[in-house]
Biopython code that builds the backbone (N, CA, C, O; Angstrom):
import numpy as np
from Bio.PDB.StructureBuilder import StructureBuilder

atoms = [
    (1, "UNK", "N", (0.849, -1.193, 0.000)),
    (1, "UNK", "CA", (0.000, 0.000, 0.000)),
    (1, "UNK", "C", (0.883, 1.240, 0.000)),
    (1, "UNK", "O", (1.885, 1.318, 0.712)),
    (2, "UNK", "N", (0.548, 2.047, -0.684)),
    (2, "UNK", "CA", (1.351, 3.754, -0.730)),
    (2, "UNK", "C", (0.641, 4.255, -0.028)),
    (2, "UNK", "O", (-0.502, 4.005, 0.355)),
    (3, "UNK", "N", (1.621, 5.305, 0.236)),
    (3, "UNK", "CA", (1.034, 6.289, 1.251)),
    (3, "UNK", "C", (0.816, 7.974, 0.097)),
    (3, "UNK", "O", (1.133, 9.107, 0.459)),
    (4, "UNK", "N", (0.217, 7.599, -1.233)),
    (4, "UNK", "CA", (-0.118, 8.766, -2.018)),
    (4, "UNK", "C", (-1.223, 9.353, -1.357)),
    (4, "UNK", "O", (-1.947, 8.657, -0.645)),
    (5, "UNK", "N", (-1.445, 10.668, -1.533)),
    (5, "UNK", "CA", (-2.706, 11.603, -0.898)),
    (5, "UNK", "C", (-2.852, 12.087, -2.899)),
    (5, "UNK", "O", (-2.140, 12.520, -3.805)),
    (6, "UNK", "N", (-3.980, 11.726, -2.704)),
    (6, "UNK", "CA", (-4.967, 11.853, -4.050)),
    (6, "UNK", "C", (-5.376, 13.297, -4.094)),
    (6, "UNK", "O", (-6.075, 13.690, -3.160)),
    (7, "UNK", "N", (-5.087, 14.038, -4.917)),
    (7, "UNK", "CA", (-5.426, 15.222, -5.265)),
    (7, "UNK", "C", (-6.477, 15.722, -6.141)),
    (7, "UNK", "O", (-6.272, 15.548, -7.342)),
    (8, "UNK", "N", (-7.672, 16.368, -5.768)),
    (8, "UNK", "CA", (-9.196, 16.493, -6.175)),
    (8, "UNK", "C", (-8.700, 17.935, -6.580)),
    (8, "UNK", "O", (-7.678, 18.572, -6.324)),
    (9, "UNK", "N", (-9.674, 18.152, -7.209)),
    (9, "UNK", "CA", (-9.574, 20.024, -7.746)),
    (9, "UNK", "C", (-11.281, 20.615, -6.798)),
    (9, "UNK", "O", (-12.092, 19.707, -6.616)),
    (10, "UNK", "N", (-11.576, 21.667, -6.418)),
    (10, "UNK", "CA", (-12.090, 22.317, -5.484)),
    (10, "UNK", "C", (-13.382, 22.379, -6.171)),
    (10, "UNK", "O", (-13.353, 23.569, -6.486)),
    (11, "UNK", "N", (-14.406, 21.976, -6.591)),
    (11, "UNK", "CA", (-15.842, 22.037, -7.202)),
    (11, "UNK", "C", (-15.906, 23.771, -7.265)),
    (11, "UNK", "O", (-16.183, 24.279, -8.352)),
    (12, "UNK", "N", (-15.691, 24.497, -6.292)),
    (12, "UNK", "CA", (-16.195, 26.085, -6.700)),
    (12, "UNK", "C", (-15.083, 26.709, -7.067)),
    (12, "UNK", "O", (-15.245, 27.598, -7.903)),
    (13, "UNK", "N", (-13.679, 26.454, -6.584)),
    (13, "UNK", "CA", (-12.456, 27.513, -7.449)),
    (13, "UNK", "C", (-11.656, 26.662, -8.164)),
    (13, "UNK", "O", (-10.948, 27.253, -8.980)),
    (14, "UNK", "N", (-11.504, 25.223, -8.126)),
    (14, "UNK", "CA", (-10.710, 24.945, -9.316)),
    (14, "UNK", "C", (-9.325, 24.539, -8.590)),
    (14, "UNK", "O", (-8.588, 23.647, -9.008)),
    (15, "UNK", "N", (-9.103, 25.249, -7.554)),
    (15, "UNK", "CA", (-7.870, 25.036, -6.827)),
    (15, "UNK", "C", (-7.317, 23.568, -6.269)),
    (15, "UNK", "O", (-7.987, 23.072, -5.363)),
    (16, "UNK", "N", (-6.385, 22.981, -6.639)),
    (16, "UNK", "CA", (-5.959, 21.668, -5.914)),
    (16, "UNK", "C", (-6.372, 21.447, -4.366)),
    (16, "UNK", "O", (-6.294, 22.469, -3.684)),
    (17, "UNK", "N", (-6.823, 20.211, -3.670)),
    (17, "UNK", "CA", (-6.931, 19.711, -2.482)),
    (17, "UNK", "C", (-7.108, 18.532, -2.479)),
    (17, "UNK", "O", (-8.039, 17.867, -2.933)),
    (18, "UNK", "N", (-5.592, 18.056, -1.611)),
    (18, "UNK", "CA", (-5.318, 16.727, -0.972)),
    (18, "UNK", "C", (-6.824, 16.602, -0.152)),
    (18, "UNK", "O", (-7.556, 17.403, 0.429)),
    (19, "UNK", "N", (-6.860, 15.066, -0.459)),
    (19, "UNK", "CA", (-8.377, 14.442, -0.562)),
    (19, "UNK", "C", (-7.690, 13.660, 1.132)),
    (19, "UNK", "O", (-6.968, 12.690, 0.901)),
    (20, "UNK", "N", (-7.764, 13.810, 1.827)),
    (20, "UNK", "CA", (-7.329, 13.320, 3.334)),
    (20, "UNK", "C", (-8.675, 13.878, 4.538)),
    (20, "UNK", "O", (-9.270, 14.939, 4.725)),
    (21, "UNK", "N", (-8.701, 12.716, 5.058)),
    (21, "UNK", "CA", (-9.888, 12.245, 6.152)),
    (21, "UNK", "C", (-9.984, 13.752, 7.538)),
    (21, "UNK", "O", (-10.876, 14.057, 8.329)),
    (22, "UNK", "N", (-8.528, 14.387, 7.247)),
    (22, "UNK", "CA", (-8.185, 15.760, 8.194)),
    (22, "UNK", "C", (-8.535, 16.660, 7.435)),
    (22, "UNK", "O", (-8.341, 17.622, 8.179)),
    (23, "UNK", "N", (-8.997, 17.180, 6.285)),
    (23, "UNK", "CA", (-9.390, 18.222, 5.522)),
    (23, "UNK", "C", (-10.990, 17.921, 5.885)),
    (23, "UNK", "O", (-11.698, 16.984, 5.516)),
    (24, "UNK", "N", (-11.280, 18.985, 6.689)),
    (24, "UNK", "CA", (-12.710, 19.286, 6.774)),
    (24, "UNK", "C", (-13.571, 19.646, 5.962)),
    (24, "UNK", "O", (-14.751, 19.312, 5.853)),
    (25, "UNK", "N", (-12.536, 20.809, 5.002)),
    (25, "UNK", "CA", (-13.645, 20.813, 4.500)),
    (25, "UNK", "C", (-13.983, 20.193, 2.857)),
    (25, "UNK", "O", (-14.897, 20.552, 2.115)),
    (26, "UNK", "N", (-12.973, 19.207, 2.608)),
    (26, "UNK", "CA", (-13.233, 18.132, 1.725)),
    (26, "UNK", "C", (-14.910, 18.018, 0.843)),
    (26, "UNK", "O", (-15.964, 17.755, 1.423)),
    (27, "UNK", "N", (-14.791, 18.241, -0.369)),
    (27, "UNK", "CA", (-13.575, 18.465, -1.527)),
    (27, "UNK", "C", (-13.757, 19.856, -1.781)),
    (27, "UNK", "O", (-13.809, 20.252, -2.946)),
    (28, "UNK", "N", (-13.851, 20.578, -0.893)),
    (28, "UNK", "CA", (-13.477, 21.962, -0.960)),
    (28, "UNK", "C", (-12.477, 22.853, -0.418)),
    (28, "UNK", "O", (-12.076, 22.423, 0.664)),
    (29, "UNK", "N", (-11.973, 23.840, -0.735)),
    (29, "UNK", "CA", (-10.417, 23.972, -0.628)),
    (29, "UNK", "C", (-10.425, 24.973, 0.977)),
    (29, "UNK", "O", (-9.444, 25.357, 1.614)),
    (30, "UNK", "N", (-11.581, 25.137, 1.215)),
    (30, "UNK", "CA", (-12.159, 26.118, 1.994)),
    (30, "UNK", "C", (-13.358, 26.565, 2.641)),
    (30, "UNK", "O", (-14.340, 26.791, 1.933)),
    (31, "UNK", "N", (-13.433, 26.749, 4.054)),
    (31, "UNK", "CA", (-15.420, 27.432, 4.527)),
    (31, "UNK", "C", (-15.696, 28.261, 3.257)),
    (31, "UNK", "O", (-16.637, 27.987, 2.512)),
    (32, "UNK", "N", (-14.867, 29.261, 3.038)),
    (32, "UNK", "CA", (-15.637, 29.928, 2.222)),
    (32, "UNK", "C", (-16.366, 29.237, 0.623)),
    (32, "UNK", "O", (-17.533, 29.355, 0.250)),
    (33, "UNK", "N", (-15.263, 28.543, -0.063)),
    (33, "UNK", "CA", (-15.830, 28.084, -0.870)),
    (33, "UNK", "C", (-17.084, 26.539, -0.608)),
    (33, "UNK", "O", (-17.565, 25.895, -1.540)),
    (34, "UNK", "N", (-17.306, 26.326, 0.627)),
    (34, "UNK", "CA", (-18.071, 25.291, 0.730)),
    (34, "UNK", "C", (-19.659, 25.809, 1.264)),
    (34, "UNK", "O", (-20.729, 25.202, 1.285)),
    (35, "UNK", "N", (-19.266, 27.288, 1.701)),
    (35, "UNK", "CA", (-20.573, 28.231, 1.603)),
    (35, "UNK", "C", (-21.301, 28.408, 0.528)),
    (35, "UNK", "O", (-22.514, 28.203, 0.514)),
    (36, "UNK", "N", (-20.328, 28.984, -0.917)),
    (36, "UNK", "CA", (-20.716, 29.296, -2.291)),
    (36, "UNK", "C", (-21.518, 28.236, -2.435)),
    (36, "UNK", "O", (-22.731, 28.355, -2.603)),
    (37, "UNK", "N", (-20.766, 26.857, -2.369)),
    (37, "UNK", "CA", (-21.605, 25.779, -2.969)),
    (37, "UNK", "C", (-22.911, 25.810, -2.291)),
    (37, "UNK", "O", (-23.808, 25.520, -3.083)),
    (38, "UNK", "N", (-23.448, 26.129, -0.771)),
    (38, "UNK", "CA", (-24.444, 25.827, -0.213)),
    (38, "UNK", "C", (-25.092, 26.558, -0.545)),
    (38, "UNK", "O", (-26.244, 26.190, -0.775)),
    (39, "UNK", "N", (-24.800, 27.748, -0.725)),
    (39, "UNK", "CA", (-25.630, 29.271, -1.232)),
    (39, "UNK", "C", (-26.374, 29.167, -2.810)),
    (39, "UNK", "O", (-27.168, 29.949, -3.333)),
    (40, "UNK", "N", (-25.828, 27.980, -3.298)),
    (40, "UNK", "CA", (-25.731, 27.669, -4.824)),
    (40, "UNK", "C", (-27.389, 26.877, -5.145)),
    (40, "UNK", "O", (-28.290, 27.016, -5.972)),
    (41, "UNK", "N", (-27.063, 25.853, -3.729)),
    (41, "UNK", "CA", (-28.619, 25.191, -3.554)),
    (41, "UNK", "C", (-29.584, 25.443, -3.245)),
    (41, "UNK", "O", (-30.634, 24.922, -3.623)),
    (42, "UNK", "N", (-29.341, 26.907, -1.952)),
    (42, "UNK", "CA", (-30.761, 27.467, -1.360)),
    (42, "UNK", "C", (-31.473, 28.295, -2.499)),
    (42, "UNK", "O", (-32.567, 28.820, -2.290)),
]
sb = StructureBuilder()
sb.init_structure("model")
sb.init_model(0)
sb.init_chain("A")
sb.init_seg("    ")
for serial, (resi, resn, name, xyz) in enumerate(atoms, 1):
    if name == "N":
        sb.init_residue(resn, " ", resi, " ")
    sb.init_atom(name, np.array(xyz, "f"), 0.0, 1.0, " ", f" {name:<3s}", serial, name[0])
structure = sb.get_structure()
């Protein structure tokens, strides 16, 4: 088994983020951008 951290791109900016179980706010790079997305649905 490797120990690679899989790298996702950010659904609202595009920006790289390591996909790891400690990134909260997974698959977003950020609160702020995981707001946009929620703001996107209401």
């Amino acid at each position: 088994m490797t120990d690679s951290v899989k790298i996702v791109a950010c659904p609202t900016c595009g920006q790289p983020v390591e996909w790891r179980p400690e990134n909260a706010f997974r698959p977003f790079c950020s609160k702020r951008c995981k707001l946009i997305d929620l703001g996107e649905w209401a």
